[in-house]
ZAZA-372475 format. One record per residue: x, y, z of N, C-alpha, C in turn. Coordinates in steps of 0.02 Angstrom, whole numbers, plus 50000, padded with zeros to 5 digits. Example, Ala and Ser with C-alpha at 12.3 -4.5 7.8 and 13.67 -1.06 7.14 Angstrom:
BEGIN
506604971650390506154977550390506604983550390 506424988850354506844994750357506455000250394 
END
This chain:
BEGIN
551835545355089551695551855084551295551655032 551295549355062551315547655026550875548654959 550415552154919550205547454843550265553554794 550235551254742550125557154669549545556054648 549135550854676548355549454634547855554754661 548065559754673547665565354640547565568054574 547235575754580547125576454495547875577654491 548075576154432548715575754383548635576654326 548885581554313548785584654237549495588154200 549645587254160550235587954103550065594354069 550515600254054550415605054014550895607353981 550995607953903551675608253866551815615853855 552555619753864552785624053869552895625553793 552805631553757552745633753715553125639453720 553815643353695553935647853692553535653753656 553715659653664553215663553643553585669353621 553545672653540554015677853542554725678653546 554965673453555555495673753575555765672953627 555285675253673555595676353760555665671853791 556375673353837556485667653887556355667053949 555835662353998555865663454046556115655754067 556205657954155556595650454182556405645154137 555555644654143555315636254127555725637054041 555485643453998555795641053934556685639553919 557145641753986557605639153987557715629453985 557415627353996557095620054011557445618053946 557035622753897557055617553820557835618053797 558485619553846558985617453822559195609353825 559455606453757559655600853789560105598653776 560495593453796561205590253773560935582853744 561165579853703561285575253665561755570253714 561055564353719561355559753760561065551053731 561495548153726561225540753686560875535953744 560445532253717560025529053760560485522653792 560385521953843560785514553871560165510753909 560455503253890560005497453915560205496053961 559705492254003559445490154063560435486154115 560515488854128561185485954146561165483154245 560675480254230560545478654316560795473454324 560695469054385560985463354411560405459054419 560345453054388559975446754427559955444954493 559635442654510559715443454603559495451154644 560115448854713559775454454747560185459454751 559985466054752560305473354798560165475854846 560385478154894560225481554956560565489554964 560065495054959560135499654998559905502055051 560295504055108560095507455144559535513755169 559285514155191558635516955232558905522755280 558885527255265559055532555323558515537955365 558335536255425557995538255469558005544055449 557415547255431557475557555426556825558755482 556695554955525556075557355554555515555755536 555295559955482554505559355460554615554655403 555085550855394555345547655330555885542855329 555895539955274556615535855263556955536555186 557215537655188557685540755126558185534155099 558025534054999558675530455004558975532754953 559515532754933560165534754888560085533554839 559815537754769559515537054703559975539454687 560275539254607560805545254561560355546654495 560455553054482560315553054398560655556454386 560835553054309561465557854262562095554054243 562255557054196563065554454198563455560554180 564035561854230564045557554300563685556654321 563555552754375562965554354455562895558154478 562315561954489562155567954535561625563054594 561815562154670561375557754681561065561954747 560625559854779560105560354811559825558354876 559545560154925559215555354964558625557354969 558065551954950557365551754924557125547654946 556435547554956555795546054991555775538654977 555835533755000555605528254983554985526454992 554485528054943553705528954947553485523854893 553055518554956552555511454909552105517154894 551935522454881551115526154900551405530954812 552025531954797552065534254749552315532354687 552425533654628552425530254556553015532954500 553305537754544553775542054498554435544254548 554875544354476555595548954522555565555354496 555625557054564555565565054573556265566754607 556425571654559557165577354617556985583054604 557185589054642557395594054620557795596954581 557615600754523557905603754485558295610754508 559005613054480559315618454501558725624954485 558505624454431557875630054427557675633754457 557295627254504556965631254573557285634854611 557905634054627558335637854667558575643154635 558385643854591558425652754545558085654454523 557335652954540556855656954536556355658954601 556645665654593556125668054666555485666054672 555145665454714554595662454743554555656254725 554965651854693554835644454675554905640354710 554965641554793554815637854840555695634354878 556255635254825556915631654827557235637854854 557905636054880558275640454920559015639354847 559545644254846560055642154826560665637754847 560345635654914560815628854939560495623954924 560015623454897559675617554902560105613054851 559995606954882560375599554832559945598254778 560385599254709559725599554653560205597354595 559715594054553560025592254483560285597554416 560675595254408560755600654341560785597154296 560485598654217560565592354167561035595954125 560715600854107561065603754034561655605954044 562185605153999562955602954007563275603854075 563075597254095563165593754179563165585754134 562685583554136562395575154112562255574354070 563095569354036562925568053955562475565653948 562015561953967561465558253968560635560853962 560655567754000560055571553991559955571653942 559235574253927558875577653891558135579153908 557775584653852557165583853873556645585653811 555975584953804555805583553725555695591453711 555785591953637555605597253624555185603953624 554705600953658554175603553702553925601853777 554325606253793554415604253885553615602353932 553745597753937553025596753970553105598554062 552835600654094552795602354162551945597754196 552135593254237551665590054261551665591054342 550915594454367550815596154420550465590854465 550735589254525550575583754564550285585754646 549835583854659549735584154728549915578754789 550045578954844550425574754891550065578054967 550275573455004549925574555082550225583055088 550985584455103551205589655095551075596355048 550685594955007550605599754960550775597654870 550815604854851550875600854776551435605654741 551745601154682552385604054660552235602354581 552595607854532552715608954474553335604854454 553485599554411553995595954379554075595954324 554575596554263554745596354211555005588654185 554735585154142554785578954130555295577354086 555785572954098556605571454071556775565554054 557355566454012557675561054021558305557754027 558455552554086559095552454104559255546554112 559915543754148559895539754168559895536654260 559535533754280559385533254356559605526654382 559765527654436559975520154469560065520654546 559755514854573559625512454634560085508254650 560595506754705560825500554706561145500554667 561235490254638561625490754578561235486854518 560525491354519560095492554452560055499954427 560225499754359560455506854318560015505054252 559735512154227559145510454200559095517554152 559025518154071558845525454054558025525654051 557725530554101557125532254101556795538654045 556625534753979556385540453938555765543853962 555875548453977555225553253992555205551154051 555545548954120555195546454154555705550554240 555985554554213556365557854290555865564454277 555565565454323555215572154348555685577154392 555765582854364556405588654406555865594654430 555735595154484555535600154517555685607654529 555385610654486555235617054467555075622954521 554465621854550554095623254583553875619754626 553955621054695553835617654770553645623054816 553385629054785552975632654830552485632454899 552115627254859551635624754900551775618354934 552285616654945552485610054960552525611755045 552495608055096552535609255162552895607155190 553635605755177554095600055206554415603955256 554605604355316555035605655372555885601555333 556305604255312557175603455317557165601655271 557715596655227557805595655184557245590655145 557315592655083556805585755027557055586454960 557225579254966558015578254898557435575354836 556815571154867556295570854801556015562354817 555885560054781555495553554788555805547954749 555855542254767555825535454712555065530354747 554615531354697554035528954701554085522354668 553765517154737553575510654728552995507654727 552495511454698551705507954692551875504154658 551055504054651550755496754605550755497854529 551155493954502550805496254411550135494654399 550035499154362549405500254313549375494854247 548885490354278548815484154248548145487454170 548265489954126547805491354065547115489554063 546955482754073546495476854084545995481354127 546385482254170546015482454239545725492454231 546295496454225546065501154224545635505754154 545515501354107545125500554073544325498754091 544345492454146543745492054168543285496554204 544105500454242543605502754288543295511154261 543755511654214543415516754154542835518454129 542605508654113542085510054060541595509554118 541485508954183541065506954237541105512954272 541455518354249541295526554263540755528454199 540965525554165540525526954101539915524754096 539905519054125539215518854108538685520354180 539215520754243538765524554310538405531154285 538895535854239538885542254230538105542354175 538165538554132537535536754093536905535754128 537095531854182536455531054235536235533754281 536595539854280536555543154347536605551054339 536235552054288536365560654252536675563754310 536335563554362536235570054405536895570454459 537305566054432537975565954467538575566554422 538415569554356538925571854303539575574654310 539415579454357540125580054379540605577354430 540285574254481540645570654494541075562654464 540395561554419540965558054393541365558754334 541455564754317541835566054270542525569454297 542415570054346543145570754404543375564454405 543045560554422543425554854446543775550654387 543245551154322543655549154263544375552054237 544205558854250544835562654234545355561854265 545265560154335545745556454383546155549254354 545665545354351545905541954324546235541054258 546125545654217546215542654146546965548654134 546955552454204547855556054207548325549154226 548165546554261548625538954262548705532854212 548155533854133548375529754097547915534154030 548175538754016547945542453966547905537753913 548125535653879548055532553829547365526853804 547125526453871546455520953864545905526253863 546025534753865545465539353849545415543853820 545565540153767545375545753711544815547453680 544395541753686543785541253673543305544153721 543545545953773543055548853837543105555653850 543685557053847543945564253876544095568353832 543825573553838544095580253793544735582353815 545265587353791545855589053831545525594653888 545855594753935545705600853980545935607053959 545365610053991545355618353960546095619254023 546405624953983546895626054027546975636554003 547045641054039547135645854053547455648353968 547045654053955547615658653876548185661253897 548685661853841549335663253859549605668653906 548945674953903549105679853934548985680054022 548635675554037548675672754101549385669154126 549755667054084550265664654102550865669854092 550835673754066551445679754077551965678554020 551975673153968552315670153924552465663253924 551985661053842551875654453835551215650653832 551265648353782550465647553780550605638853817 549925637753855549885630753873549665625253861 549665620253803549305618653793549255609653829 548705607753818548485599753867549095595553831 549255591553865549525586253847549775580153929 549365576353913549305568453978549855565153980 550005563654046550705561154062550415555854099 550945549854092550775541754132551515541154159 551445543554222552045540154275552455532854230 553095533854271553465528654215553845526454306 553775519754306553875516354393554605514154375 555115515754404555925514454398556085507254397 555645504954434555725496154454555645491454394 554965494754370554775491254289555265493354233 555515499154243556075502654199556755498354188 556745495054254557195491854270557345482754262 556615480454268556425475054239556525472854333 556365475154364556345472454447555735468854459 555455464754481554925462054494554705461254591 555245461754607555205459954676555515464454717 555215467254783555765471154823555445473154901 555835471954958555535472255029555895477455076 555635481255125555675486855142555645484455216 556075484055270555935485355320556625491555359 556105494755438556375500455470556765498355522 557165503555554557625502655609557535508655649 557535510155713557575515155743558125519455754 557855526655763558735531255782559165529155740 559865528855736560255529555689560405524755638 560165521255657560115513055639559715511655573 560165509455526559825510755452559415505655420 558785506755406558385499855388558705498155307 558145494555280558505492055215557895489455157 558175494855091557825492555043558025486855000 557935482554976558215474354953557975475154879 558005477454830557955474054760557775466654713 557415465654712557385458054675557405453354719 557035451054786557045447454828556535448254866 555935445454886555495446154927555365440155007 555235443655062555315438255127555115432655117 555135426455167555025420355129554295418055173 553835421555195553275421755231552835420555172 552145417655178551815414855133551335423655119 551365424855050551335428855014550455432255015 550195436755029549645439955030549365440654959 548715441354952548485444254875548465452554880 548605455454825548505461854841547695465054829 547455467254836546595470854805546435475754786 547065480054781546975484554759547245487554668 546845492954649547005492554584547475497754579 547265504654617547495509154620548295509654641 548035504754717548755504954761548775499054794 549205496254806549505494154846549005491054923 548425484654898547925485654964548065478154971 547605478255059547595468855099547005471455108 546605463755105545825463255138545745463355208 545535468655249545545468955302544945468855333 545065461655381544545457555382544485458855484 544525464855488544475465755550545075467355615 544775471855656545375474755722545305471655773 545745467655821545785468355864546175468155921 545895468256001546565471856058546495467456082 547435465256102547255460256168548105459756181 548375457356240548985458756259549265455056209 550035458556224550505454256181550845449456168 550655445956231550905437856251550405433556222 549685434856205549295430456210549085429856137 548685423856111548485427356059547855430356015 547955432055953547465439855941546765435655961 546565441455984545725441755997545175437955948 544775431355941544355432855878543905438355886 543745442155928543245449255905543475454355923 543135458255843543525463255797542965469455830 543445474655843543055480555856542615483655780 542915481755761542635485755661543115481455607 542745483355561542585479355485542825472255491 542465467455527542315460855541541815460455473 542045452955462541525450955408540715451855385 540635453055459539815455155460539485460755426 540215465055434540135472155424539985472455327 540105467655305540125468055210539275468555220 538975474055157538725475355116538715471855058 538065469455013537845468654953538375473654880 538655469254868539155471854814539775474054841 539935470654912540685474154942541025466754929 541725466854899542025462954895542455463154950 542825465454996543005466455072542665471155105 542775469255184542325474355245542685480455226 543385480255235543935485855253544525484455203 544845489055214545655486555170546455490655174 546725490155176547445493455222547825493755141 548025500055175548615501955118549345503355141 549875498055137550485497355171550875503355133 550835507655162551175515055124551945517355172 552485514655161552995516355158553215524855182 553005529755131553045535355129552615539855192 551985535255219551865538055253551955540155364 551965542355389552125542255450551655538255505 551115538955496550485534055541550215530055529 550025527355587549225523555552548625527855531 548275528155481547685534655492547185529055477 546705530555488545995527655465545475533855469 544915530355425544085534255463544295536155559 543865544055553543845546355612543305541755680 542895539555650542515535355692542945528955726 543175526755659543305518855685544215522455721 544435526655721544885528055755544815528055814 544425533355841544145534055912543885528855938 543575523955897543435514355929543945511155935 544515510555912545155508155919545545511455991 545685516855967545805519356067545535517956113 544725518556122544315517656161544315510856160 544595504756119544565497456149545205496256190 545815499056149546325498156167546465501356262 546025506356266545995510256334545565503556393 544945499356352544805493556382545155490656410 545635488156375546285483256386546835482656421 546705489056425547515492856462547115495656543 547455491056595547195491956656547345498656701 547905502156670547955507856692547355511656681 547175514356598546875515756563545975517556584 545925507356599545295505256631545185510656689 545745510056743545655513656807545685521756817 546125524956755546195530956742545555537456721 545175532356697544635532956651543985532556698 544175530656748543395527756781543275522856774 543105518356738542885513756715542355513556645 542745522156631542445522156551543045525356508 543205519256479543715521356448543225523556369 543945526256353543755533856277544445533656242 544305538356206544985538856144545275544056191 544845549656222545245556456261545315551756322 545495548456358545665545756409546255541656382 546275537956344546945534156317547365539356275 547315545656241547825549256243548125552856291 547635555156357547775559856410548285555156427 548145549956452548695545956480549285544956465 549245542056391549915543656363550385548156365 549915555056336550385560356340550675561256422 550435557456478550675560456540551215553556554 551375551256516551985543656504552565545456570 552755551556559553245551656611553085550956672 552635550156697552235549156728552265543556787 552065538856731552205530056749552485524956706 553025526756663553265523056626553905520556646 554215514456673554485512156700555215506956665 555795508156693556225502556650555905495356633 555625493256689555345485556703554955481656665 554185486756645553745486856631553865491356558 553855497256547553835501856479553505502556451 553125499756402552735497856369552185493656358 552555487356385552485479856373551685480356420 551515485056443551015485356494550315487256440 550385491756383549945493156358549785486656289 549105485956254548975479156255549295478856163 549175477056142549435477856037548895476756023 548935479155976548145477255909548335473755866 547925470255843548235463755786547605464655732 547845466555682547285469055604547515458855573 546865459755559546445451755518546255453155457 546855448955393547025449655348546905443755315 546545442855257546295436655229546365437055154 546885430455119547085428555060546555423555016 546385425054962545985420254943545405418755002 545355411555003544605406554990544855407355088 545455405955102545675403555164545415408955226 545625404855305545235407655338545715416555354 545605423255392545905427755415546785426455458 547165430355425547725428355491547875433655512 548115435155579547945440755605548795442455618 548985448955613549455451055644549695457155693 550235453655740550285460255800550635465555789 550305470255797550755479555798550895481455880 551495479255916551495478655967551545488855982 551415489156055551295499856068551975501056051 552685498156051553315499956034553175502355976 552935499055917552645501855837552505509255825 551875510655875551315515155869551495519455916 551885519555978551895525856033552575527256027 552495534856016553285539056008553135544656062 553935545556085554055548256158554495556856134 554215562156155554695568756150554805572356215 555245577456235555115578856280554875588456254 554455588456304554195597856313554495601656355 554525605156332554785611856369554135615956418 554175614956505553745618256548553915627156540 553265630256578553615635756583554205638156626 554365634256689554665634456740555335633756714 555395631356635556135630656607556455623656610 556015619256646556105611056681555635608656580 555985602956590555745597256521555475591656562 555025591356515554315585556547554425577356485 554395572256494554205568756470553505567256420 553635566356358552705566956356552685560956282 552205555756281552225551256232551585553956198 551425552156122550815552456087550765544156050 550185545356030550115538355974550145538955917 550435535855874550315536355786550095535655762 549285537255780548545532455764548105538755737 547995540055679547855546655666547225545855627 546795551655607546165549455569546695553755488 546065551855446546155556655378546045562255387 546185566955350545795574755337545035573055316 544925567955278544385564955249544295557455233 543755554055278543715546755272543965543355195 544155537955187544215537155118543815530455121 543055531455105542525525055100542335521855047 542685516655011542415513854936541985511054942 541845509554872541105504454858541105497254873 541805495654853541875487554847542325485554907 542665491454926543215488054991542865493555036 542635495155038542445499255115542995503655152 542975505855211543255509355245544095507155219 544615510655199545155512955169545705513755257 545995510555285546585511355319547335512455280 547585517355324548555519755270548815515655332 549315510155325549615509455365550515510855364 550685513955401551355519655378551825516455413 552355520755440553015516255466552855511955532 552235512555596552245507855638552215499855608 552145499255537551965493155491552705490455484 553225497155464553765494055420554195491855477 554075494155551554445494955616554435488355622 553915485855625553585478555638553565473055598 553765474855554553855468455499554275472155425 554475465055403554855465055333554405466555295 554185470655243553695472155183553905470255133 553685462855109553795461555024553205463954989 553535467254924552985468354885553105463454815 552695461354765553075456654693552615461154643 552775464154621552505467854556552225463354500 552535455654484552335453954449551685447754450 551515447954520551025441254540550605446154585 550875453354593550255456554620550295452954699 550775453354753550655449054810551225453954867 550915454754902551425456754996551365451055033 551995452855056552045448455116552225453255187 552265449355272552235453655307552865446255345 553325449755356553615441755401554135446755460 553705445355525554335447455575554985441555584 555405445455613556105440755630556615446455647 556965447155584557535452855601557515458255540 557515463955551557865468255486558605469855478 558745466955438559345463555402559675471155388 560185473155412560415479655381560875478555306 561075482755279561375481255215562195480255225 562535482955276563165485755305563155478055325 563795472855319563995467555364564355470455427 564475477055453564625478355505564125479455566 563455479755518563025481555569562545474955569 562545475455661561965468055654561335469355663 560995464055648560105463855636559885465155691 559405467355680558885471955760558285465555740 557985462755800557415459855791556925464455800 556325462555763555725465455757555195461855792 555385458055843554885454055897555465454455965 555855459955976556095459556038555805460856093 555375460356154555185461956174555545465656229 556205464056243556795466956292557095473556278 556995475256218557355480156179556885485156151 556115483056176555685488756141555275489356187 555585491456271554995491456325554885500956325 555385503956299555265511456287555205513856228 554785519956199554555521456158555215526956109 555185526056052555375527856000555265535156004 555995539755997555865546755998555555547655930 555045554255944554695558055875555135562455849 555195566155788555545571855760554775572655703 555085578955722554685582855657553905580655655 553615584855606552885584055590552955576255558 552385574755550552255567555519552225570255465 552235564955413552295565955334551555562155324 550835564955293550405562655303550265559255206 549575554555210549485553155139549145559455096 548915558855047548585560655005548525556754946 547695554054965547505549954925546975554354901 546475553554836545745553854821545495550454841 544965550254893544525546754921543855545654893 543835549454822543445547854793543465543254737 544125539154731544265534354689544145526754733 544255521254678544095515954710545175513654746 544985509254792545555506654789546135504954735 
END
C-alpha cells in the first residue's frame, strides 16, 4: 500500500492561550522508563491473516499490550495505529468502535515530547494525520522501546479504506546516509543546471530530505506552514520527522513473507531469510530487482528468451537497468506503466489458444479481459487454469547472466461472483494486472513495476536489511501453527481454480517523480 514516500512533512503543536483542543489534549503524558532491546536471536514467526485487500499481522504497543492487526507493508517505514482521539473527534474520519490505542494513563510506558509533533503522510488510500510517540512495540517475540517512533492516528479523514484498519508495521528499506546524501547533492547540482526547472526540483528535494532531514540543513529552508488563525488554535510551527523502521529498532536484520489463500494463514518469519541464492537490491528509496525483461509462455515449459518489454536492448545512455520491480507486500496487484500493461495482456492473449481464437486472430488486452471476465463460461475442473500461459519477469544479480521466474494465472486471476438482473449469480474472473494512476519512469532504472500479493502467492520473500539482498524461493509456505500444514506454492493440482476477490484492491502510492 503501500508507500509514505510522498511529501511528508512534520508540524509541532503549540498550545495557545490556554485552550484545549483534542490535538492539545495529546500533550498529556505519563512517565514511562526506557527498556532495551529484549528480542530473541534466531527466528520468530507470526502469522499473516487474509483481510482481502491485505494481510495483517499482530503488533502490541504499550504496557500492558494494546495489540493490533496491521498491514504488513515492504512499501512502508513506520508503525502506525490508531489513536482513541480520532474516535472522539467528529469529522476525524474514526468511528467510536473503532480498535484504537490509548496511552495516557492506560501505558506505563507511553509518552510523548513536549511539543506534540503531528506528521502528515500520504498512501495509495489517501492520507492521514499522526501524532508521534513513545512506547513500547513488539512483533513476535522481538520487543523493542521505539523513542519517537509509534505514529497514533489522529485524523483518517481522507483515508479510503472499506472495514476495518488497525494501522501499519512498515518493512522498507533503510535509509543508507551515504547514499541519500548523494542523491541530494545531484538534486543540487541538476537544480544549478537547469534554472528553468526550479521547482520541480525543489519538490523533489523536499521529498527527499522529509525522509532524512538531518543531511538538509544546508539546502532547505523550513516550510512555510499556515498562521495560527487558520488553524482555529495553535500556532504551527515546521519541524522534520525521519521514520524510525521497528526491525532496526529491534536490531532484526533479516525477515521473509510468504501468502496463503482463504483462511489459511501465511507467515511473517523474523531473523531468517529463504535459503535460495540471494538477489541484489537497486533500489535506494525502496525495496527494487533489475528487471531485465517479460515474458509468456506455458507453464510446463521453460521461460521464453524473448521479452515483450524492458529487455536489455531497451537501456538508454546513463540507465543503469532497462526496468525494475518493487516487491511491495502491502500492495494488492501487479501495476506497471499503462503501455507496457496492455503489451503484457495482449502477449499473454497470444499464448492462450482460447484467447488466440476468441479474438480473431488478433489478440489485445480488451480481448484477454473480455474473456476472462466471461470464466464461467469455460472454466473447467480438468483444465482451470492450467490452460492460460504464466509470465516469467527476468531478473539479473550482479555481472551474472538474467534468471527468470514463473507467476503462474493461479497468482494473477481472481474469481467473484455477480449478481444478474434476473436475480440468477454469474461467475465472473478479472486479472491483477493493473496500470498506475501515473507511470513511474526513472532516469537510471527506467520503467518502475509494484509487484503486490500475486508475488507473495508465488514465492517465499526474503528481504536482509543488512547486505541490502531479496530472495524469491518457491516450495512451501510454512505456516507458523504446527497444526497447520504447508500449502505448496508450485502445486499445480491445487491451483487449477482461481482465488476468490474481496474488496477493493489496496493500491501503491509512490512519487514517481523520485528515483528508485
Amino acid at each position: 500500500m503501500s508507500c509514505v514516500y510522498a511529501k511528508l512533512f512534520a508540524v509541532t503543536l503549540l498550545s495557545a492561550g490556554g485552550s484545549v483542543s483534542h490535538e492539545n489534549c495529546l500533550l498529556q503524558r505519563t512517565s514511562g522508563t526506557t527498556q532495551e532491546h529484549i528480542g530473541m536471536d534466531g527466528e520468530t514467526c507470526s502469522p499473516l491473516k487474509n483481510q482481502g485487500s491485505f494481510f495483517s499481522v499482530p503488533l502490541c504497543v504499550g504496557t500492558p499490550a494494546q495489540c493490533f492487526d496491521v498491514v504488513a507493508d515492504t512499501g512502508s517505514d513506520a508503525v502506525i495505529v490508531p489513536d482513541c482521539i480520532c474516535g472522539e473527534t467528529p469529522g476525524a474520519g474514526c468511528t467510536p468502535t473503532d480498535k484504537c490505542f490509548r496511552g495516557t494513563n492506560t501505558s506505563s510506558t507511553f509518552s510523548l515530547p513536549a511539543k506534540t509533533k503531528i506528521v502528515s503522510m500520504t498512501f495509495g488510500s489517501g492520507t492521514i494525520q499522526a501524532a508521534v510517540a513513545k512506547d513500547v512495540v513488539s512483533v513476535g517475540d522481538f520487543k523493542v522501546t521505539m523513542e519517537d517512533g509509534v505514529l497514533l492516528i489522529v485524523n483518517r479523514a481522507q483515508l479510503e479504506i472499506p472495514g476495518a484498519f488497525e494501522g501499519i508495521l512498515g518493512l522498507g528499506i533503510p535509509k543508507d546516509k551515504a547514499v541519500m546524501a548523494s542523491l541530494i547533492q545531484g538534486l543540487v547540482h541538476a537544480a544549478n543546471h537547469a534554472p528553468g526547472d526550479q521547482d520541480v526540483f525543489d519538490d523533489q528535494l523536499r521529498t527527499i530530505c522529509s525522509l532524512m532531514p538531518t543531511l538538509c540543513d544546508h539546502y532547505l529552508p523550513l516550510p512555510h506552514h499556515p498562521s495560527p488563525a487558520q488553524h482555529g488554535g495553535g500556532d504551527r510551527v515546521s519541524d522534520p520527522y525521519e521514520t524510525k523502521l521497528f526491525l532496526q529498532q529491534a536490531k532484526v536484520d533479516r525477515f521473509s513473507m510468504c501468502f496463503r489463500d482463504g483462511a489459511q494463514t501465511g507467515a511473517l518469519r523474523l531473523g531468517r531469510l529463504p535459503t535460495s541464492s540471494p538477489l541484489q537490491n537497486i533500489g535506494k528509496l525502496h525495496w527494487g530487482l533489475n528487471f531485465q525483461g517479460l515474458s509468456v509462455g506455458a507453464h510446463t515449459a521453460p521461460a521464453p528468451a524473448e521479452t515483450i518489454f524492458c529487455g536489455p536492448e531497451t537501456m538508454k545512455e546513463g540507465m543503469e537497468t532497462p526496468c525494475a520491480i518493487i516487491p511491495d507486500s502491502g500492495t494488492t496487484l501487479l501495476t506497471g506503466p499503462a503501455e507496457q500493461v496492455s503489451a503484457l495482456e495482449a502477449g499473454i492473449c497470444s499464448k492462450w489458444e482460447r484467447c488466440q481464437t476468441s479474438s480473431g486472430g488478433i489478440p489485445s488486452s480488451v480481448a484477454f479481459r473480455k474473456l476472462l471476465f466471461a470464466c464461467g463460461q469455460w472454466l473447467t475442473k480438468e483444465n482451470g487454469l492450467l490452460e492460460i500461459p504464466s509470465m516469467f519477469f527476468h531478473v539479473k544479480s550482479g555481472p551474472g547472466m538474467p534468471e527468470a521466474f514463473e507467476l503462474t494465472a493461479w497468482a494473477w486471476v481472481t474469481e467473484t461472483t455477480m449478481r444478474l438482473s434476473d436475480g440468477s449469480a454469474e461467475k465472473v474472473c478479472q486479472s491483477s494486472i493493473g496500470s498506475l494512476k501515473q507511470d513511474y519512469i526513472t532516469q537510471k532504472n527506467g520503467p518502475v513495476w509494484i509487484f503486490g500479493h500475486p508475488l507473495f502467492y508465488e514465492y517465499n520473500i526474503g528481504y536482509d536489511l543488512s547486505t541490502k539482498q531479496i530472495s524469491l524461493q518457491r516450495g512451501q509456505c510454512e505456516p507458523c501453527s504446527t497444526g497447520a500444514g504447508p500449502v505448496s506454492l508450485n502445486d499445480e493440482g491445487g491451483r487449477r481454480w482461481p482465488r476468490a476477490s474481496h474488496g477493493e484492491p489496496r493500491v501503491p502510492h509512490y512519487d514517481v517523480n523520485l528515483p528508485l
